[in-house]
PyMOL Python script that loads the backbone (N, CA, C, O; Angstrom):
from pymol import cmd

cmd.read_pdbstr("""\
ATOM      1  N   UNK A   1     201.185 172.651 119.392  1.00  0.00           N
ATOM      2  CA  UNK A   1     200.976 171.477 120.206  1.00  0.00           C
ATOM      3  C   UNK A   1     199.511 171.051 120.120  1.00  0.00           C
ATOM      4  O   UNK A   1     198.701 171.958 119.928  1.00  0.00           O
ATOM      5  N   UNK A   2     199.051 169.790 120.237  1.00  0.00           N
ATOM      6  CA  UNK A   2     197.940 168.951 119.749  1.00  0.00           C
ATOM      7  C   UNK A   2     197.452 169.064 121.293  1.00  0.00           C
ATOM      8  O   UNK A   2     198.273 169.043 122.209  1.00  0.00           O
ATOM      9  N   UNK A   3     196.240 169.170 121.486  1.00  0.00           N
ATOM     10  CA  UNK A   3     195.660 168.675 122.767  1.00  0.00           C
ATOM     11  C   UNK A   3     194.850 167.854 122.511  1.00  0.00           C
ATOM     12  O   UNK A   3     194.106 167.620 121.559  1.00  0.00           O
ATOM     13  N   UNK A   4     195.177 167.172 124.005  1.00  0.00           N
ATOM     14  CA  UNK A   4     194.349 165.717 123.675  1.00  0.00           C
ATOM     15  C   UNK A   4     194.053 165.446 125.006  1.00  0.00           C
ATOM     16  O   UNK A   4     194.764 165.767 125.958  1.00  0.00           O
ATOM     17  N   UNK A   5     192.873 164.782 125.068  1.00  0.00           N
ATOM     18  CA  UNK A   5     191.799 164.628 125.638  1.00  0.00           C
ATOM     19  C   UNK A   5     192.566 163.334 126.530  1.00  0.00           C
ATOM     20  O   UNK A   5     193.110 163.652 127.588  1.00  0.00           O
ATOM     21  N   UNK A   6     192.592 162.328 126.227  1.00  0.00           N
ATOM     22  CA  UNK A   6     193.127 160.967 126.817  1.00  0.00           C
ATOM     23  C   UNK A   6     194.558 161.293 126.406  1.00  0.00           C
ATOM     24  O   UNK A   6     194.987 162.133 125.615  1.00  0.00           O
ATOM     25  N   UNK A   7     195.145 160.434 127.130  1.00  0.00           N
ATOM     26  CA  UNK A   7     196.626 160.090 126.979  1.00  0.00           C
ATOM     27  C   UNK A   7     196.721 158.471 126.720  1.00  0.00           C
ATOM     28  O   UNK A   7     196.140 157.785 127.561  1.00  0.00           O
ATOM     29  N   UNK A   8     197.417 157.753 125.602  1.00  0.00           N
ATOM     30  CA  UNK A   8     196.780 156.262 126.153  1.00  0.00           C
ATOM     31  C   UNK A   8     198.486 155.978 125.477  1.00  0.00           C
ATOM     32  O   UNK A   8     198.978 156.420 124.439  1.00  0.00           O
ATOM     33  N   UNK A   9     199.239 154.849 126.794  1.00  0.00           N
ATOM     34  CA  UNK A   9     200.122 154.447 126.596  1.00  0.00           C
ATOM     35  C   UNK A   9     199.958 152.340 126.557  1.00  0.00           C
ATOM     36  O   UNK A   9     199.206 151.661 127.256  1.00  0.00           O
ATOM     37  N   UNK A  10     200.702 151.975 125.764  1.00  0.00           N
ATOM     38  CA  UNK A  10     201.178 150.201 126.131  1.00  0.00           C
ATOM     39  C   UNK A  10     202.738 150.134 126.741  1.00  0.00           C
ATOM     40  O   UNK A  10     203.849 150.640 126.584  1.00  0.00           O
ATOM     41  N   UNK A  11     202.265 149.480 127.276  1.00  0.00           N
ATOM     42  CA  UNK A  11     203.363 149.187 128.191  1.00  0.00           C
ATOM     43  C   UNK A  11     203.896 148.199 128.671  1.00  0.00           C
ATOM     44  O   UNK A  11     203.105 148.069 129.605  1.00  0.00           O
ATOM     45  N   UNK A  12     204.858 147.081 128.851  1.00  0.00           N
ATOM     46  CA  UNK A  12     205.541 145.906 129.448  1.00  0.00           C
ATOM     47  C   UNK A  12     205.685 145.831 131.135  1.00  0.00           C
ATOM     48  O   UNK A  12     206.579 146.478 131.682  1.00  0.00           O
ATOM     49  N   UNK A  13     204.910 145.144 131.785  1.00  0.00           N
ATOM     50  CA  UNK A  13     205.598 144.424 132.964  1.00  0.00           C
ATOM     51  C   UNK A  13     206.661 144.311 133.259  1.00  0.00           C
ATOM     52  O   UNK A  13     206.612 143.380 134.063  1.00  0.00           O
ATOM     53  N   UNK A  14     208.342 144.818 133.127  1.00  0.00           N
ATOM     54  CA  UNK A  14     209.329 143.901 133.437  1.00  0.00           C
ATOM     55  C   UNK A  14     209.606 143.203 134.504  1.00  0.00           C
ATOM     56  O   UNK A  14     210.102 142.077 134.491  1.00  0.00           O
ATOM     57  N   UNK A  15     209.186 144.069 135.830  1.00  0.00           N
ATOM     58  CA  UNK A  15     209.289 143.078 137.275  1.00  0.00           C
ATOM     59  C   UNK A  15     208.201 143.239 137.874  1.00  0.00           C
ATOM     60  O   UNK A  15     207.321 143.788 137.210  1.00  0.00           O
ATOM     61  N   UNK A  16     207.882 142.861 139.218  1.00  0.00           N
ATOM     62  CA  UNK A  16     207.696 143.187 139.969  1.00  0.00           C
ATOM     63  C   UNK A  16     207.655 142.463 141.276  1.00  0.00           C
ATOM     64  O   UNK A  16     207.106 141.402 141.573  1.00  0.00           O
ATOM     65  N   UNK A  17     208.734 143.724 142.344  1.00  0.00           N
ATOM     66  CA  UNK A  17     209.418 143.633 143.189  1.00  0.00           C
ATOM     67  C   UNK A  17     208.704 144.160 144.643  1.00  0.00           C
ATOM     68  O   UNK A  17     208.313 145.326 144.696  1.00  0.00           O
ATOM     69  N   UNK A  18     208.584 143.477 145.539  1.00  0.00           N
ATOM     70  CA  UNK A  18     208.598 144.193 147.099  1.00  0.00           C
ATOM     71  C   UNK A  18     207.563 145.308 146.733  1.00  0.00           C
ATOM     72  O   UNK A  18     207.881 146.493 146.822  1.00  0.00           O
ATOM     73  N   UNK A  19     206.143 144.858 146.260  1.00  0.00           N
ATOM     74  CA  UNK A  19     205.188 145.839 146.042  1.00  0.00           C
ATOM     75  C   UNK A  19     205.147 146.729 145.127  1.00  0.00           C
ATOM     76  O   UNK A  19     204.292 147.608 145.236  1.00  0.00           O
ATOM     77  N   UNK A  20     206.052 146.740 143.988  1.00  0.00           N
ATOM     78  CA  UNK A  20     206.566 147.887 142.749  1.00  0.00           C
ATOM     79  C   UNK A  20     206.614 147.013 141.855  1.00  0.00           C
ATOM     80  O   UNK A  20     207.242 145.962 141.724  1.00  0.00           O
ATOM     81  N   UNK A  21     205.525 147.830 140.958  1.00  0.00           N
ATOM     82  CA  UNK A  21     205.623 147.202 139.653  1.00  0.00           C
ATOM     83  C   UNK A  21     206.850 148.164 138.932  1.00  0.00           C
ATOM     84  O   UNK A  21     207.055 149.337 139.243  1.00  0.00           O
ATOM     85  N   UNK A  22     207.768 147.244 137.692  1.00  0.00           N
ATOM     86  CA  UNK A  22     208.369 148.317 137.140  1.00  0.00           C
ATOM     87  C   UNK A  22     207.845 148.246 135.651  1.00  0.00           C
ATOM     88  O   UNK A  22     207.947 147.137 135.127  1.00  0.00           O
ATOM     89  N   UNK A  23     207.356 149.153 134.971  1.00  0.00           N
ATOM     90  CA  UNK A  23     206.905 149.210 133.404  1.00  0.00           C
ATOM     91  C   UNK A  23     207.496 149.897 132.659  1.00  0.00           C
ATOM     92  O   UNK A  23     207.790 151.079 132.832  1.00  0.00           O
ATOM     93  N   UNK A  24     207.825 148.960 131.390  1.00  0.00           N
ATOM     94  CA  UNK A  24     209.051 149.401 129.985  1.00  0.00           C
ATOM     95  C   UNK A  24     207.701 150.210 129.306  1.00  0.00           C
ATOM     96  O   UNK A  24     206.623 149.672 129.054  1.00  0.00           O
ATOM     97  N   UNK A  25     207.982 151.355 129.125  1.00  0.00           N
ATOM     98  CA  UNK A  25     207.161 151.932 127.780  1.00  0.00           C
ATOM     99  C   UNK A  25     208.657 152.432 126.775  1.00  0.00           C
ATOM    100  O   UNK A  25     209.873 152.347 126.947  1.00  0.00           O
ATOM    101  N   UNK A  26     207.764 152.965 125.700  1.00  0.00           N
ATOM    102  CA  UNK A  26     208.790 153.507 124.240  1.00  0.00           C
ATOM    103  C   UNK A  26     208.748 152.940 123.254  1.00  0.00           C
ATOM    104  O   UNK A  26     208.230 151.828 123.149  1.00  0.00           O
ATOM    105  N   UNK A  27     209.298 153.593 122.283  1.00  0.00           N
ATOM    106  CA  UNK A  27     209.412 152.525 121.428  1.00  0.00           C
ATOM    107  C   UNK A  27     210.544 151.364 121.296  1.00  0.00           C
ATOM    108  O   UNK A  27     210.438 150.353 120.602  1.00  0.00           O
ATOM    109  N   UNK A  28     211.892 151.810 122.290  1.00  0.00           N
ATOM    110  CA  UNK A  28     212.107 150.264 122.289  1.00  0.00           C
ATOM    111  C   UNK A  28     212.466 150.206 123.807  1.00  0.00           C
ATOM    112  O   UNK A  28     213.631 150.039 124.168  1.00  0.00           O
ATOM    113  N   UNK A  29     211.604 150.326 124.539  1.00  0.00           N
ATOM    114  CA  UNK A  29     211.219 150.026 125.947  1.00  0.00           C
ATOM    115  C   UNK A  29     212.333 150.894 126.637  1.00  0.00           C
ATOM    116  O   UNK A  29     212.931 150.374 127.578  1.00  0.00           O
ATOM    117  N   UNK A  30     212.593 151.896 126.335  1.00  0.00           N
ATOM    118  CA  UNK A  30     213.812 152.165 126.559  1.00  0.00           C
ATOM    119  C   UNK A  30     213.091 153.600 128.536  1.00  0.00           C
ATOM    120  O   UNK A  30     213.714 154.296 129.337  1.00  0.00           O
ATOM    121  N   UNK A  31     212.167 153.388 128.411  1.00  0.00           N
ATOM    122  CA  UNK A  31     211.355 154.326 129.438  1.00  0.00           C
ATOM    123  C   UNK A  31     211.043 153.524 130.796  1.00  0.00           C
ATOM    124  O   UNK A  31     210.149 152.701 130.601  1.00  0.00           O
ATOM    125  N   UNK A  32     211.504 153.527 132.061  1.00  0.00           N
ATOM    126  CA  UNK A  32     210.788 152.985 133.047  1.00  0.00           C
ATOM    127  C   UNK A  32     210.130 153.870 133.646  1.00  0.00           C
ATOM    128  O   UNK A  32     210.231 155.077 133.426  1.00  0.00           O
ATOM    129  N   UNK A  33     209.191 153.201 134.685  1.00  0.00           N
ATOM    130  CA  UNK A  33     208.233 154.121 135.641  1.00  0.00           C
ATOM    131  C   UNK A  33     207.923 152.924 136.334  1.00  0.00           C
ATOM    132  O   UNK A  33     207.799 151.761 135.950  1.00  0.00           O
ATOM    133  N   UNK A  34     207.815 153.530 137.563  1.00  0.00           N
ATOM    134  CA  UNK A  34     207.929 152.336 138.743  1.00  0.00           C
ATOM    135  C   UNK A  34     206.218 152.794 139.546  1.00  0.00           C
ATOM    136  O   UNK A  34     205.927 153.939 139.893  1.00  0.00           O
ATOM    137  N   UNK A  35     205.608 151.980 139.640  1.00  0.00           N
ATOM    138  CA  UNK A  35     204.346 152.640 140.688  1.00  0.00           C
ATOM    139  C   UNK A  35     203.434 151.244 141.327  1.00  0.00           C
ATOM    140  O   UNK A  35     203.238 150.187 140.727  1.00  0.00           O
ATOM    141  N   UNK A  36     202.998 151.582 142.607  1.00  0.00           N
ATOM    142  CA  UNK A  36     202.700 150.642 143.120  1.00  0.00           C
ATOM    143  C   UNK A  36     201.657 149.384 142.920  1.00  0.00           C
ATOM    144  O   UNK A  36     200.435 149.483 142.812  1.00  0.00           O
ATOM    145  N   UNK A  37     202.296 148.398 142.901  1.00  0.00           N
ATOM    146  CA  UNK A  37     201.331 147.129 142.828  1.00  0.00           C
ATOM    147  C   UNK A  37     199.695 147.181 142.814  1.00  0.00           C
ATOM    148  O   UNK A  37     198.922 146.921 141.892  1.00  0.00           O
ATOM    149  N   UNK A  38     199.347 147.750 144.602  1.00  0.00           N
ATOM    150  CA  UNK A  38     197.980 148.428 144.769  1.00  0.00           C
ATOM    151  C   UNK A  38     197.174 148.801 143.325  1.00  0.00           C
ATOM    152  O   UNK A  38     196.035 148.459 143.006  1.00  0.00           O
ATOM    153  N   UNK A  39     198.294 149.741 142.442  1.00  0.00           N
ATOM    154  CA  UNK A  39     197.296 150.466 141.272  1.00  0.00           C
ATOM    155  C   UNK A  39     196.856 149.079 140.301  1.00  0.00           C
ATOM    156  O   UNK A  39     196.025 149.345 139.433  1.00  0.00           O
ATOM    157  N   UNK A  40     197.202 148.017 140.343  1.00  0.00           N
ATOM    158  CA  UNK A  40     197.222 146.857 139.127  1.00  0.00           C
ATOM    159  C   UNK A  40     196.094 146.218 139.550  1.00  0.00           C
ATOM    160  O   UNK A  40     195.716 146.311 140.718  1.00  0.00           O
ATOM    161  N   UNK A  41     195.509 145.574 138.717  1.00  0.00           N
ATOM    162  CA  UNK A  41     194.028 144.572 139.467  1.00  0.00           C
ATOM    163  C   UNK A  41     194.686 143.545 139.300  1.00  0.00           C
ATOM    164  O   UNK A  41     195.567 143.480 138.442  1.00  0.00           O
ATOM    165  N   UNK A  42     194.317 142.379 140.233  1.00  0.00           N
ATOM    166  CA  UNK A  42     194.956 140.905 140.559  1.00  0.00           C
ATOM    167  C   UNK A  42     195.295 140.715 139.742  1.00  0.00           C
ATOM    168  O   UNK A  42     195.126 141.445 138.765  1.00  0.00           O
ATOM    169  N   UNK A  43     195.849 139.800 139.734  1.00  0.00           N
ATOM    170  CA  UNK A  43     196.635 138.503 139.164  1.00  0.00           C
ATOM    171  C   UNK A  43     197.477 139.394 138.017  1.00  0.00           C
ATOM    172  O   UNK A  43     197.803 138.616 137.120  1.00  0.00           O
ATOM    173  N   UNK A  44     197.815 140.385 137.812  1.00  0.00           N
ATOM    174  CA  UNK A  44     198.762 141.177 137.036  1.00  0.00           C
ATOM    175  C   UNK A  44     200.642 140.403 137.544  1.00  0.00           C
ATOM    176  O   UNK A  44     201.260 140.250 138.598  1.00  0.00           O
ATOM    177  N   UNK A  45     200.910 140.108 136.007  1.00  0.00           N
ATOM    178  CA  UNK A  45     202.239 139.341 136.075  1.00  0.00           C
ATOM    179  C   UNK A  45     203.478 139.371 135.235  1.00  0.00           C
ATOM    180  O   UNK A  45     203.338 139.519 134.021  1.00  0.00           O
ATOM    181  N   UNK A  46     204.738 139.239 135.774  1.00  0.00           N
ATOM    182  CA  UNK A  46     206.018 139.489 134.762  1.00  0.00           C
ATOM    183  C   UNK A  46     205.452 139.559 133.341  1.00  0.00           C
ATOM    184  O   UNK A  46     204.235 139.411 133.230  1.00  0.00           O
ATOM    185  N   UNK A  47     205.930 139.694 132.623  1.00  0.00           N
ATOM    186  CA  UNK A  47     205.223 139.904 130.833  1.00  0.00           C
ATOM    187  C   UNK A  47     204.387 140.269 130.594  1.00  0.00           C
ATOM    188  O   UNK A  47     204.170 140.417 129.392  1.00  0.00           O
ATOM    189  N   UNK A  48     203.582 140.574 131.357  1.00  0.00           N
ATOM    190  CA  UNK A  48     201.610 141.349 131.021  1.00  0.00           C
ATOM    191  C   UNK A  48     201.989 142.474 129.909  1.00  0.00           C
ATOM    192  O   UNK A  48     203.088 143.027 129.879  1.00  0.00           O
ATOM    193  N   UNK A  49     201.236 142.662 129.264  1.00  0.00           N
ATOM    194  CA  UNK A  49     201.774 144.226 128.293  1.00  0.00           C
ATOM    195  C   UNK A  49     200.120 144.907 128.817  1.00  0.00           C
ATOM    196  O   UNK A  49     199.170 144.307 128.315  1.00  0.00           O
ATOM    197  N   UNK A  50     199.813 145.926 129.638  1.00  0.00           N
ATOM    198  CA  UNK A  50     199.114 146.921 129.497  1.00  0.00           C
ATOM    199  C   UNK A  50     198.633 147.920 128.505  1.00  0.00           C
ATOM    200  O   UNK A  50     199.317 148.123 127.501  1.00  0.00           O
ATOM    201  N   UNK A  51     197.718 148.448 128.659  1.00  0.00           N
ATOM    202  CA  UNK A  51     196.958 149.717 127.696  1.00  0.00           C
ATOM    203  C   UNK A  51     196.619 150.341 129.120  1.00  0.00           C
ATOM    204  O   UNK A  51     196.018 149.770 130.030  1.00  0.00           O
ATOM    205  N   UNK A  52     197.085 151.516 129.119  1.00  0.00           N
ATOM    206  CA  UNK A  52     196.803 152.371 130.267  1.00  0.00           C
ATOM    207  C   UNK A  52     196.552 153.828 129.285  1.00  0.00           C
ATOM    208  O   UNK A  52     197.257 154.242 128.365  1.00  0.00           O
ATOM    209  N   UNK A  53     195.505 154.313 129.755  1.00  0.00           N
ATOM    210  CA  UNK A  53     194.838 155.264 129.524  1.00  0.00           C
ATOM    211  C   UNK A  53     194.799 156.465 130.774  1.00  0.00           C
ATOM    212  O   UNK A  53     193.940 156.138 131.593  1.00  0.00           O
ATOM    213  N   UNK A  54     195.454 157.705 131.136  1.00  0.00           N
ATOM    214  CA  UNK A  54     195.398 158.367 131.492  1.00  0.00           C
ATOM    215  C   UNK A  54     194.702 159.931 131.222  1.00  0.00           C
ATOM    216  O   UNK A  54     195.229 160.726 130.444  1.00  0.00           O
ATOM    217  N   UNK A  55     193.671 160.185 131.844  1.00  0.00           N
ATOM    218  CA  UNK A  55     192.857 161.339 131.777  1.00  0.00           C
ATOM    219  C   UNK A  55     192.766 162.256 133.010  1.00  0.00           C
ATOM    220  O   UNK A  55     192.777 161.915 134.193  1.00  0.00           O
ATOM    221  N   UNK A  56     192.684 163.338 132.552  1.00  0.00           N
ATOM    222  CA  UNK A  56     192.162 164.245 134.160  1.00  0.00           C
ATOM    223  C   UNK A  56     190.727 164.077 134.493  1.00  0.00           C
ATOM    224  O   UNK A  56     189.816 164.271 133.688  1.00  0.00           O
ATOM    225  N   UNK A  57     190.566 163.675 135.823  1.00  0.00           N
ATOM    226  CA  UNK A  57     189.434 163.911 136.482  1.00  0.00           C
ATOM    227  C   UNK A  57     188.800 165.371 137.071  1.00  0.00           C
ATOM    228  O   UNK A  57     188.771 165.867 138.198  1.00  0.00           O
ATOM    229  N   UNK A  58     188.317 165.800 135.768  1.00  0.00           N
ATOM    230  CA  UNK A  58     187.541 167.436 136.304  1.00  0.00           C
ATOM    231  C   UNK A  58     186.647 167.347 137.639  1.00  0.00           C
ATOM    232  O   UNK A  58     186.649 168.398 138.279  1.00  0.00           O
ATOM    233  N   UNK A  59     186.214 166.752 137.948  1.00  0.00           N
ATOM    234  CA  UNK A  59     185.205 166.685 138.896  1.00  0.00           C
ATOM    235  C   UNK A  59     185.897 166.256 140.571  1.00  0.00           C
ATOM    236  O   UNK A  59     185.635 166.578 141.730  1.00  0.00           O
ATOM    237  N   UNK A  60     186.992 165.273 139.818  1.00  0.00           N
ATOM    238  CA  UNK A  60     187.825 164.935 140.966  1.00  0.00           C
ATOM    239  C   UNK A  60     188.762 166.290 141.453  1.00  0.00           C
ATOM    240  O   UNK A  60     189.295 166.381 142.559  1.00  0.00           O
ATOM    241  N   UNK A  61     188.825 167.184 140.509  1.00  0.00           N
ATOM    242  CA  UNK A  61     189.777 167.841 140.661  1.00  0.00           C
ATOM    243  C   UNK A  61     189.002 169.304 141.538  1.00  0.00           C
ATOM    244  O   UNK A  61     189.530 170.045 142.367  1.00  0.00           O
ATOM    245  N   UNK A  62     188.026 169.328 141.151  1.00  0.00           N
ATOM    246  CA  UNK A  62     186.744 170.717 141.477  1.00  0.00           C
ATOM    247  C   UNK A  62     186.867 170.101 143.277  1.00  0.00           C
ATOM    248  O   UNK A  62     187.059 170.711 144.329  1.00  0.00           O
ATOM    249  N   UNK A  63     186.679 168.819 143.004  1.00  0.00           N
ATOM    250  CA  UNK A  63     186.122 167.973 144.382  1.00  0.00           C
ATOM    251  C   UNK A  63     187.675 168.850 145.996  1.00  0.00           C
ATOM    252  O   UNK A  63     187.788 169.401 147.091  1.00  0.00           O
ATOM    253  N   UNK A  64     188.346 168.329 144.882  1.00  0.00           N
ATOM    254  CA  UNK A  64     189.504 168.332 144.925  1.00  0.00           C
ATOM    255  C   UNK A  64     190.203 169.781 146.095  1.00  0.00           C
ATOM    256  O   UNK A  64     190.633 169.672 147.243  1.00  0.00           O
ATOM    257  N   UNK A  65     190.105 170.733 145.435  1.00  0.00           N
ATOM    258  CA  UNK A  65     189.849 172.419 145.513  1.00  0.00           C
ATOM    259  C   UNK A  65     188.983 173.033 146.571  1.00  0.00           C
ATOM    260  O   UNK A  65     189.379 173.834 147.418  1.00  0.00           O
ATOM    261  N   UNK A  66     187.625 172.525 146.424  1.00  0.00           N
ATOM    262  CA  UNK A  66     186.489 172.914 147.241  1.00  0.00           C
ATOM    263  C   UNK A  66     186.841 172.482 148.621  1.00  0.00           C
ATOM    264  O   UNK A  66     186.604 173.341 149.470  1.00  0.00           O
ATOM    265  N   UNK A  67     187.546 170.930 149.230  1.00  0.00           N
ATOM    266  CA  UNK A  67     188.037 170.716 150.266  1.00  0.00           C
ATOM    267  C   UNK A  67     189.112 171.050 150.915  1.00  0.00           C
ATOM    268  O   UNK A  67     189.304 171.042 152.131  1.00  0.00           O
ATOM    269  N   UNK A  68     189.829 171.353 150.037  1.00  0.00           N
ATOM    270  CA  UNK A  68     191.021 173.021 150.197  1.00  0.00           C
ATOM    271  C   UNK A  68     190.595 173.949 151.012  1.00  0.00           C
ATOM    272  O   UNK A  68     191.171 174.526 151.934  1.00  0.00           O
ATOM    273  N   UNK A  69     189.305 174.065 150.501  1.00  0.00           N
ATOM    274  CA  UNK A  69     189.114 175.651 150.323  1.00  0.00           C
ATOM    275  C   UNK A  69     188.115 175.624 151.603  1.00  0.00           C
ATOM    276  O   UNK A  69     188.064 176.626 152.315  1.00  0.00           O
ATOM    277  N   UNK A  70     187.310 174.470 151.906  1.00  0.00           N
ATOM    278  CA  UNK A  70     186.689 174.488 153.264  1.00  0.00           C
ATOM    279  C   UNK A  70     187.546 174.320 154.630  1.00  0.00           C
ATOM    280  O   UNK A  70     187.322 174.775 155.751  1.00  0.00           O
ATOM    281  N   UNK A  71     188.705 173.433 154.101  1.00  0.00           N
ATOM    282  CA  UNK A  71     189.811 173.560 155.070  1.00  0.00           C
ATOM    283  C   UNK A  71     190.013 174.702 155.498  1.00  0.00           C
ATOM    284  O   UNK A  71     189.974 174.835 156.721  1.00  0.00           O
ATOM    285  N   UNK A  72     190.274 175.807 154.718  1.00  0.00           N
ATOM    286  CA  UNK A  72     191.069 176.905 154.637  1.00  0.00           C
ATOM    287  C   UNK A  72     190.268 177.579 155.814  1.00  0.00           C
ATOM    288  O   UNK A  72     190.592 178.163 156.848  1.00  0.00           O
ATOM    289  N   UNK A  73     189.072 177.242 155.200  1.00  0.00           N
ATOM    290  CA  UNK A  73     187.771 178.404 156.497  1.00  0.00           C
ATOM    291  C   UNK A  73     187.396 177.961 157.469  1.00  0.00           C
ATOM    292  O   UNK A  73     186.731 178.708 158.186  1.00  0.00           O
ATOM    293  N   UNK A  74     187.684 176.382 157.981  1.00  0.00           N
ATOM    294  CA  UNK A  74     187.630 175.984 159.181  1.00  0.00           C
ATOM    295  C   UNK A  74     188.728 176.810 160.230  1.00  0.00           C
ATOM    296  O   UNK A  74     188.701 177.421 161.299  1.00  0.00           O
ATOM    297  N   UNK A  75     189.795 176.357 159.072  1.00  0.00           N
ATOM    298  CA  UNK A  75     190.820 176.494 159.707  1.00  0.00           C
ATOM    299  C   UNK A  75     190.958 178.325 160.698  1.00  0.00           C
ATOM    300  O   UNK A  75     191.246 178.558 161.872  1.00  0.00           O
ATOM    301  N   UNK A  76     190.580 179.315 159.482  1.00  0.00           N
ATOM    302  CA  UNK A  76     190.293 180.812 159.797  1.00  0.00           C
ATOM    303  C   UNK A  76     189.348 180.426 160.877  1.00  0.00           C
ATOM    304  O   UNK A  76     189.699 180.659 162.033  1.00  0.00           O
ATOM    305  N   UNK A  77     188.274 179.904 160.671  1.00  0.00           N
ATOM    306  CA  UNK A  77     187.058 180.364 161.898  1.00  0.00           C
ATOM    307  C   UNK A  77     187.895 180.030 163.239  1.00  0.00           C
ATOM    308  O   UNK A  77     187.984 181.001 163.990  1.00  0.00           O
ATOM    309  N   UNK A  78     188.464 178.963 163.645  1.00  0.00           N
ATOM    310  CA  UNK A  78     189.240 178.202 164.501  1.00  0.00           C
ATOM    311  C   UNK A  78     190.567 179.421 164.768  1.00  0.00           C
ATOM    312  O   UNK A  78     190.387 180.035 165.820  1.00  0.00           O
ATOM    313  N   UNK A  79     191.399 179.703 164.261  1.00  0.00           N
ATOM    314  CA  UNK A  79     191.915 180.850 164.589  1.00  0.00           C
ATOM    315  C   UNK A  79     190.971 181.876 165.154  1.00  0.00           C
ATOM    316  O   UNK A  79     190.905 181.932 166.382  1.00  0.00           O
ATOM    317  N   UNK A  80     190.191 182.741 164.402  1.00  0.00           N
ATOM    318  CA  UNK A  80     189.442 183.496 164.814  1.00  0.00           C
ATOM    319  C   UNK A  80     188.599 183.709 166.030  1.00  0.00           C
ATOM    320  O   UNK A  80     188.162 184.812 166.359  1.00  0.00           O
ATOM    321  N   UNK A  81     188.418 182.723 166.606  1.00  0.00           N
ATOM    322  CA  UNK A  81     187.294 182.151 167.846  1.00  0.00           C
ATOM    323  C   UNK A  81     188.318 182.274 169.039  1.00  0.00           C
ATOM    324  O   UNK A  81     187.941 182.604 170.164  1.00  0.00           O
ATOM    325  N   UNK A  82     189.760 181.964 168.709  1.00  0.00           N
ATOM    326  CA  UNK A  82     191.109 181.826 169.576  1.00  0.00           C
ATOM    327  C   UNK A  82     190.829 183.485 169.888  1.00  0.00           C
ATOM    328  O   UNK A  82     189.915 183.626 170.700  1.00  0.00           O
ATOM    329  N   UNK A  83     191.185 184.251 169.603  1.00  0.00           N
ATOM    330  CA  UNK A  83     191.470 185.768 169.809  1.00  0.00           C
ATOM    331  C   UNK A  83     190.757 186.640 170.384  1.00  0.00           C
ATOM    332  O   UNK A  83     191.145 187.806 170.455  1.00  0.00           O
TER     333      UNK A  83
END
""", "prot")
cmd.dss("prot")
cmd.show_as("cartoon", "prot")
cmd.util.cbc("prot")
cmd.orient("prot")
């Protein structure tokens, strides 16, 4: 298996409904995925064809963990103080 750094898909507009975009990927569009309007920047419309590029955010993800993990010890000290 190839690893790869970016993921980068094109993709078709076919609707969008009651805040949901729905997008054809594949090669013959034969893939939907539905996700919310919010993620699109304005004026995004029926027929648009996208380039969406998906990557992991390392930093988002560290960010991510560390507030886990301070949760975790609030949360202990707060128990602990109870007893």
């Amino acid at each position: 298996m190839t690893k790869k750094k970016n993921v980068e898909h094109v993709c078709c507009v076919d609707s969008i409904s009651d805040g949901v975009v729905r997008l054809l990927t594949g090669t013959d569009r034969e893939k939907a995925y539905f996700l919310s309007l919010e993620l699109f920047p304005d004026g995004i419309k029926e027929g648009d064809w996208l380039n969406l590029i998906i990557k992991i955010d390392n930093d988002a993800t560290k960010n991510g963990k560390q507030n886990v993990e301070n949760l975790y010890k609030e949360l202990k000290n707060y128990i602990n103080k109870g007893e």
